[in-house]
C-alpha positions in Angstrom: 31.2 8.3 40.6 28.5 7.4 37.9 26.4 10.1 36.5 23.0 10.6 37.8 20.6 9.2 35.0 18.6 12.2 33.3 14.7 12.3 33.0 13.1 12.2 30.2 10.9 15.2 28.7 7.7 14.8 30.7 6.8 16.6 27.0 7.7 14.2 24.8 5.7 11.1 24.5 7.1 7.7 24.1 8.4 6.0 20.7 5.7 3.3 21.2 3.0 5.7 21.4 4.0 7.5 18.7 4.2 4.2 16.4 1.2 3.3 17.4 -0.3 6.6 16.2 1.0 6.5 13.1 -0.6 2.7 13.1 -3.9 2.9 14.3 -5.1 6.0 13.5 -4.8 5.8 9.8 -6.2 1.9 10.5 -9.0 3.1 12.5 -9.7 5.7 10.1 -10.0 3.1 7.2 -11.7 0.7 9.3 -14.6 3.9 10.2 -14.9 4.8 6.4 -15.1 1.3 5.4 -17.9 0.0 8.1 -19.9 3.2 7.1 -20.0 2.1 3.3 -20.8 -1.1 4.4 -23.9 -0.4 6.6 -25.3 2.4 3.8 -24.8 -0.2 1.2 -26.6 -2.5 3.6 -28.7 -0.4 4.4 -29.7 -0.1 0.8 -30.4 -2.7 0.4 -32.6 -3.4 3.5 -34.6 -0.5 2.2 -34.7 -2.4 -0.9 -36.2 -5.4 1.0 -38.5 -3.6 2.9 -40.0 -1.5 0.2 -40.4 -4.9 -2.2 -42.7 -6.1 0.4 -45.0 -3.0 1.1 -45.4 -3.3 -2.9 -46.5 -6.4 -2.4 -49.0 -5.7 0.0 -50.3 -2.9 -2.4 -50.9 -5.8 -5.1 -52.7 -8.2 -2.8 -55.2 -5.2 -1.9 -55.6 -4.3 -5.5 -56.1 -7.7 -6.4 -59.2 -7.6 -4.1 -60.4 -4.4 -6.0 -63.6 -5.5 -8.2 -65.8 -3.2 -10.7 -69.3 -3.2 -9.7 -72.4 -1.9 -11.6 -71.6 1.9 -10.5 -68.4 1.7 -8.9 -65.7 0.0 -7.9 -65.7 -2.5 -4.7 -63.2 -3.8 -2.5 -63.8 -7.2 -1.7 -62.2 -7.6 1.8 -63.8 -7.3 4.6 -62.0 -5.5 7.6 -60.7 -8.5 9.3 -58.9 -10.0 6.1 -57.9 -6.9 5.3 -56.1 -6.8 8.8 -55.1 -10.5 8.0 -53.9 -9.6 4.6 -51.9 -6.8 5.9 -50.4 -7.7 9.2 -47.1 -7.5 10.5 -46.2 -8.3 14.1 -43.4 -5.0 14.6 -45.0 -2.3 12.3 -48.3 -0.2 12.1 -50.0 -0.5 8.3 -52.3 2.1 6.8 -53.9 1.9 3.4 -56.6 3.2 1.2 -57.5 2.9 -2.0 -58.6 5.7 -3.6 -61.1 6.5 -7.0 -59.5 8.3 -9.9 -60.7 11.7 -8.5 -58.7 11.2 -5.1 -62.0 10.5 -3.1 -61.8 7.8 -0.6 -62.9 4.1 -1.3 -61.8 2.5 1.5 -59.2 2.5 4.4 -57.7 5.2 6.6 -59.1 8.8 5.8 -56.8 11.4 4.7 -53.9 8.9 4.2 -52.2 10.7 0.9 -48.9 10.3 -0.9 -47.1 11.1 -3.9 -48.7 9.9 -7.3 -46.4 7.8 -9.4 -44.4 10.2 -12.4 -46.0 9.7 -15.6 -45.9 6.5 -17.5 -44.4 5.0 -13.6 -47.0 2.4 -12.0 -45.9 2.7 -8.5 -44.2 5.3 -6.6 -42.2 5.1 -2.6 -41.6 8.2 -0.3 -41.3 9.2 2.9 -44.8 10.7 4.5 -46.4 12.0 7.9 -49.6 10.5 9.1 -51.4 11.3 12.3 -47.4 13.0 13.6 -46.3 9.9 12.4 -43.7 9.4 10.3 -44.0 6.3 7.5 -42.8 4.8 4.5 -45.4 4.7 1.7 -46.1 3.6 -1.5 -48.5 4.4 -4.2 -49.9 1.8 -6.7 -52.0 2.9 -9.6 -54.0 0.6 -11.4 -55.5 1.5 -14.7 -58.4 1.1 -16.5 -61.1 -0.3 -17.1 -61.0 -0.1 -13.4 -59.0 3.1 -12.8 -58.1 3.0 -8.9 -55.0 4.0 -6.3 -54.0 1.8 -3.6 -52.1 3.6 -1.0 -49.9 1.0 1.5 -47.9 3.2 4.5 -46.3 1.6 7.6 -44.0 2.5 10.0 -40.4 2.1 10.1 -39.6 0.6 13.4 -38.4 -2.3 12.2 -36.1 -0.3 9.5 -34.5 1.3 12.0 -34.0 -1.3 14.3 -32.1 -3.5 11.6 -30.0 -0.8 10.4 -29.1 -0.1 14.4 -28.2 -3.6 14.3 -26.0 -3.7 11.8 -24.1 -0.9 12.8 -23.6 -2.8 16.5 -22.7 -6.1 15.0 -20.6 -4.7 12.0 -19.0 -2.1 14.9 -18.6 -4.3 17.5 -16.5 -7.0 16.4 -14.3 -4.9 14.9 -13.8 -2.7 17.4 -12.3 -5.5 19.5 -10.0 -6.4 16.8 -8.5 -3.3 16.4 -8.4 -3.5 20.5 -6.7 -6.8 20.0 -4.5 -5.5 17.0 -3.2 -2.2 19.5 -2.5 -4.6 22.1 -0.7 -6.9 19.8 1.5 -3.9 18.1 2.2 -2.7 21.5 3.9 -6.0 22.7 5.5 -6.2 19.7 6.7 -3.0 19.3 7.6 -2.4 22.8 10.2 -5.8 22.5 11.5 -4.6 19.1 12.3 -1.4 21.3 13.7 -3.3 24.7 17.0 -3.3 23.4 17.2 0.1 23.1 16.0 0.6 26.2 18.8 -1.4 27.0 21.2 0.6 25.7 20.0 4.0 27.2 20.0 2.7 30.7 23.6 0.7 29.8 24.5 4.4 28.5 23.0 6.2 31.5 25.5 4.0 33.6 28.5 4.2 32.9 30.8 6.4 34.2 32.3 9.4 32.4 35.8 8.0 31.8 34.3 4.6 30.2 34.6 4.4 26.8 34.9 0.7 26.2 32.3 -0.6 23.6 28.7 -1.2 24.7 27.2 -4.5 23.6 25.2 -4.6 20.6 21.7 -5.9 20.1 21.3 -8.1 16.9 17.4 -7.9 16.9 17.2 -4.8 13.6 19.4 -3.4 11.6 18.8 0.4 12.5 20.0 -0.8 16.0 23.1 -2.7 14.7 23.7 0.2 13.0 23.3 3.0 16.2 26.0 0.5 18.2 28.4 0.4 15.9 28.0 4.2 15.5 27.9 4.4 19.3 30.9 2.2 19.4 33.1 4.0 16.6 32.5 7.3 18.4 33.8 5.9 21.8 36.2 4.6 19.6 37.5 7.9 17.8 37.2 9.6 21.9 39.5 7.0 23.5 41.7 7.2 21.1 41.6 11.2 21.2 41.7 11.0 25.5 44.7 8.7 25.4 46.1 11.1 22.5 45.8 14.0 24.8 46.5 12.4 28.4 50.0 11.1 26.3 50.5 14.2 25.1 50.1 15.6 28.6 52.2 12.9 30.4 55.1 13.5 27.3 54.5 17.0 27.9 55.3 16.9 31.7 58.4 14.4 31.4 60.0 15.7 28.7 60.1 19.5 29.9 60.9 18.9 33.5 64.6 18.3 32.8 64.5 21.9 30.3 62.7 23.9 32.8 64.7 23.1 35.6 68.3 24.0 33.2 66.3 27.3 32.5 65.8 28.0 36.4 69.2 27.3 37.3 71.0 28.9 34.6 68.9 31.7 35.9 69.4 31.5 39.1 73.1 31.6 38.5 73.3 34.1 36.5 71.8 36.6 38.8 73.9 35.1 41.8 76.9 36.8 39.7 77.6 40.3 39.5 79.7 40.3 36.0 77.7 41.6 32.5 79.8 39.3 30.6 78.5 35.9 32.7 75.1 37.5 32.2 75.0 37.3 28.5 76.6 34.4 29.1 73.9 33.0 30.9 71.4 34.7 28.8 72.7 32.8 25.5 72.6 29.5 27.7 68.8 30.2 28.3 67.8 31.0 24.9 69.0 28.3 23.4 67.6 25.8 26.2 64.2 27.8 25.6 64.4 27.0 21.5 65.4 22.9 22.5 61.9 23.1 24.9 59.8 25.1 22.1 61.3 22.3 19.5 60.5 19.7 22.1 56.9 21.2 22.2 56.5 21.5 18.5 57.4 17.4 18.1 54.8 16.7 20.8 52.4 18.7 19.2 52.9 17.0 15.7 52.8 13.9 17.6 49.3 14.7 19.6 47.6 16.0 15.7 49.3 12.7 14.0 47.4 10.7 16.3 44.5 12.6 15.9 44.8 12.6 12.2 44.2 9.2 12.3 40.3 9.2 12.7 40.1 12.6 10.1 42.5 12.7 7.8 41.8 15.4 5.2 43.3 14.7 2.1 43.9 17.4 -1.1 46.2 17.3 -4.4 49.2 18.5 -3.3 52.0 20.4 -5.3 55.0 18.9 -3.6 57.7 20.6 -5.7 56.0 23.6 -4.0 56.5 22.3 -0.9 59.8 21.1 -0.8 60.7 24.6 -2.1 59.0 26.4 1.3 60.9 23.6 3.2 63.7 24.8 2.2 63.6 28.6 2.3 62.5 28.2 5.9 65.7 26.1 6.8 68.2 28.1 4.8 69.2 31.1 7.1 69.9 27.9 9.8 71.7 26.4 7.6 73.7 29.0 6.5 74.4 30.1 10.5 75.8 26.9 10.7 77.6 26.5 7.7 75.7 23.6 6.4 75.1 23.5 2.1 71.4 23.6 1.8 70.1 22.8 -1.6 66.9 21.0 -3.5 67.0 19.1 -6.4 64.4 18.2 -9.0 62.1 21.1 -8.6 61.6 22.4 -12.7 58.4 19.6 -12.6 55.8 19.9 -10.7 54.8 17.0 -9.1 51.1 16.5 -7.5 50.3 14.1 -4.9 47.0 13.3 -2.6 48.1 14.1 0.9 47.6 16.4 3.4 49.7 19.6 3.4 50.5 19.6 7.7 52.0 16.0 7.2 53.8 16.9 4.6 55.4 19.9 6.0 56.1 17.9 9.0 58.0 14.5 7.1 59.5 17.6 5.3 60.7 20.1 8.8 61.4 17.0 10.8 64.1 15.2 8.2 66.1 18.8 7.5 66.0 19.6 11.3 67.4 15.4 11.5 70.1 16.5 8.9 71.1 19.3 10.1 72.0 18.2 13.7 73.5 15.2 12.7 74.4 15.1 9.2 77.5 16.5 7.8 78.1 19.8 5.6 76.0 19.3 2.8 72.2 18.5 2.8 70.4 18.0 -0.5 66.5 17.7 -0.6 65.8 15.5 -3.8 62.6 15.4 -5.4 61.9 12.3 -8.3 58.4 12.0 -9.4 56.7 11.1 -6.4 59.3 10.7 -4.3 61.1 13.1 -2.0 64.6 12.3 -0.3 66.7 14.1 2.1 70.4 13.4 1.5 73.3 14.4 3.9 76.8 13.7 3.6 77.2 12.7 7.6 78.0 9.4 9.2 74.1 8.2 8.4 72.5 5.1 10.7 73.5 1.7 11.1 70.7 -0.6 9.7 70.5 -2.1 12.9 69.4 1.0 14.7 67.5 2.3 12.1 64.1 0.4 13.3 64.3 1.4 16.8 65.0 5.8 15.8 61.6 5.3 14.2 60.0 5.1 17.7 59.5 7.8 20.1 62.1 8.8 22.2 65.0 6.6 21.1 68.2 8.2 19.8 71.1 7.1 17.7 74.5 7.4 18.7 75.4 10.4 17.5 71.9 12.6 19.3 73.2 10.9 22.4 76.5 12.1 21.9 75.8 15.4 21.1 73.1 15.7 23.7 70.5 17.2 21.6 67.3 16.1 20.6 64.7 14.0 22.3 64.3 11.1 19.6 61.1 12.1 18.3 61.8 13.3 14.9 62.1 9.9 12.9 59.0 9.0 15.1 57.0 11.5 13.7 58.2 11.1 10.0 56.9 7.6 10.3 54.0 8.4 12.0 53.3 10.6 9.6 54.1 8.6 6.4 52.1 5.4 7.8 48.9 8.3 7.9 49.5 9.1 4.1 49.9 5.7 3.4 53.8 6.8 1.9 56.8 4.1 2.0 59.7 5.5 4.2 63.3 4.1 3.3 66.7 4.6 4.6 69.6 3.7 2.7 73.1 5.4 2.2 73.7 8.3 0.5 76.3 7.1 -1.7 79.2 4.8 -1.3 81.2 6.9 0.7 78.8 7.1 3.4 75.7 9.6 4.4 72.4 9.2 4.7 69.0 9.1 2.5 65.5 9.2 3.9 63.0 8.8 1.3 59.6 8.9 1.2 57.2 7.5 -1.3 54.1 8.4 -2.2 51.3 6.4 -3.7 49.7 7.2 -7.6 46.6 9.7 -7.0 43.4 8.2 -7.9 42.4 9.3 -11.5 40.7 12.7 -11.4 42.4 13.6 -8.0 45.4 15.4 -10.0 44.5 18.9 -9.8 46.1 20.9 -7.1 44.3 22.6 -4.9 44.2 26.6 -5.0 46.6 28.6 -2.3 
């Protein structure tokens, strides 16, 4: 049954949106400031334009300003006066004015700022008649002092500058329409694929972990899949781990279990404390062959594990070997079996990982003591550690297939013990440090040596690691 597909966060707004935020906004934002310093400068300017020819009209009326006998005259009559002055969108007011401010001709009471010292002409903003105009003042000097005052609305102003701001906004308004539209296409294929990917995702059932097909179209994608597809990687691997482990598990314990029941079972069918105890010792030692059946499996399951993690540390082995040993001896010495080490008065370090190590180690004493003979010897030679037994060792023939689970040698067969998983985790675990594993014989009188070599630390990796 394939999962339900989960809803998104009605919270959380799209990737696409969010891009295009971070796009446009700071676009639109430049493209605002940058439109507004182009319609001041242009507006400048305009003014510029504007107030060059309302000084213009100020000379062409003081041009027509004559000295007379008493006073000064202006020489225009009304009409070229209106002719001299006219403009189809504005309203234009003048005067011109005697050196005392009284009124020669033109609009009464039209006033403005007088030019700053040693300035001939002067523009500012008045109000005339609740009108508001743009004026300037012209002064002309002597022999004939006189002021000529030109004002005129600024429809015409304003209606340019309005303009400029529609046809500067305007256009570009659209592009940046066009440009969101174009980013959204565009980002909204670049995202398809992953898209793709959820929904493939959102799919697929629960126990499918086979790789999902990866898009080509960015690297950040490439990139996710394969990340995608290594995790599904490293989880199939630790499923199968774990459903082997299970199935192993299962198999191997059956045949245990059920020796356990029916030595129970017979024992308390029988009324004698002697075929108790009897009984009793037959159950304990079936219950340690299941716990050291359980304890391979389990090295088995982490050695498979182990291979997606593998922690690595500078390793004392000399150490090691020594705690190997200690832990075997009172077996040893129960079965009257010569348990020694040799090569321990140099320390030796190595980059492994301490569990693996402890397991080669566990694995090939438990090996020689079941099937080796009287004397066991764990040798240690630089970075190489060896177990050596005196017993009838392996035939090279068979030596290839006791490295795989659950095969036996003659002698575990014979003996009934075991369940041919030892060598099969010492390889396992030797292929996971990356260590050589040999078998050769002991000497030439027979016995066996299992050696494992380990490869040269990297330089600086040396130093063993505390506890």
């Amino acid at each position: 049954m394939k999962p339900a597909p989960r809803r998104a966060s009605a919270g959380a707004p799209s990737l696409t949106s969010r891009v295009l935020r971070r796009v446009l906004l700071p676009l639109a934002l430049t493209w605002l400031v940058g439109t507004a310093v182009a319609v001041a400068v242009a507006g400048h300017f305009t003014e510029q334009a504007f107030d060059r020819a309302l000084l213009d009209d100020a000379y062409s009326v003081s041009a027509n300003v004559e000295a007379g006998e008493r006073d000064i005259q202006l020489q225009l009559s009304p009409r070229e006066v209106t002719s001299v002055l006219f403009d189809q969108s504005e309203q234009v007011y003048f005067a011109v004015l005697r050196p005392d401010g009284s009124r020669l001709a033109g609009h009464a009471g039209l006033q403005a700022p007088a030019p700053e010292e040693g300035a001939r002409y002067r523009f500012s903003d008045v109000n005339y008649e609740g009108r508001a105009l743009r004026a300037v003042v012209l002064n002309h000097d002597a022999p004939k002092a006189f002021r000529v005052v030109i004002a005129q609305t600024t429809r015409a102003r304003a209606a340019l500058v309005e303009r400029l701001l529609l046809y500067s906004l305007a256009p570009q308004g659209v592009l940046l329409a066009l440009l969101a539209l174009w980013l959204w296409r565009g980002i909204e294929g670049e995202l398809r694929p992953l898209g793709e990917l959820r929904r493939t995702l959102d799919q697929r059932d629960a126990h499918d972990l086979a790789p999902v097909p990866v898009a080509r179209s960015s690297r950040e994608l490439e990139r996710l899949g394969e990340t995608l597809n290594a995790l599904f990687e490293r989880l199939g691997h630790s499923v199968r781990a774990q459903r082997e482990f299970a199935g192993n598990v299962a198999h191997e314990l059956r045949t245990p279990l059920a020796g356990i029941r029916a030595l129970a079972d017979y024992g308390l069918a029988q009324q004698a404390p002697a075929v108790w105890r009897e009984q009793l010792q037959h159950i304990a030692a079936s219950q340690a062959r299941a716990s050291h059946l359980v304890d391979q499996l389990l090295a088995l399951a982490l050695a498979d594990e182990a291979r997606t993690g593998l922690q690595r540390a500078p390793l004392r082995l000399d150490e090691l070997v020594e705690q190997a040993v200690l832990r075997h001896l009172a077996r040893a010495d129960a079965e009257g079996v010569d348990l020694g080490a040799l090569g321990l008065d140099q320390p030796v370090t190595v980059q492994a990982n301490a569990a693996l190590v402890e397991g080669i180690l566990d694995n090939l004493i438990d090996n020689a003591l079941r099937y080796g003979g009287r004397t066991i010897t764990v040798e240690l030679a630089g970075r190489t550690l060896g177990v050596v037994d005196d017993g009838p060792g392996i035939a090279p023939e068979v030596q290839r297939d006791l490295m795989q689970r659950w095969s036996q040698g003659p002698a575990g067969q014979k003996l009934g013990q075991g369940a041919g998983l030892g060598l099969a985790i010492v390889a396992r675990h030797a292929a996971l440090l990356g260590a050589e594993l040999r078998f050769d014989k002991a000497s030439e009188a027979g016995g066996l040596r299992v050696s494992v070599a380990f490869a040269p630390s990297p330089p600086g990796d040396d130093q063993p690691s505390a506890g």
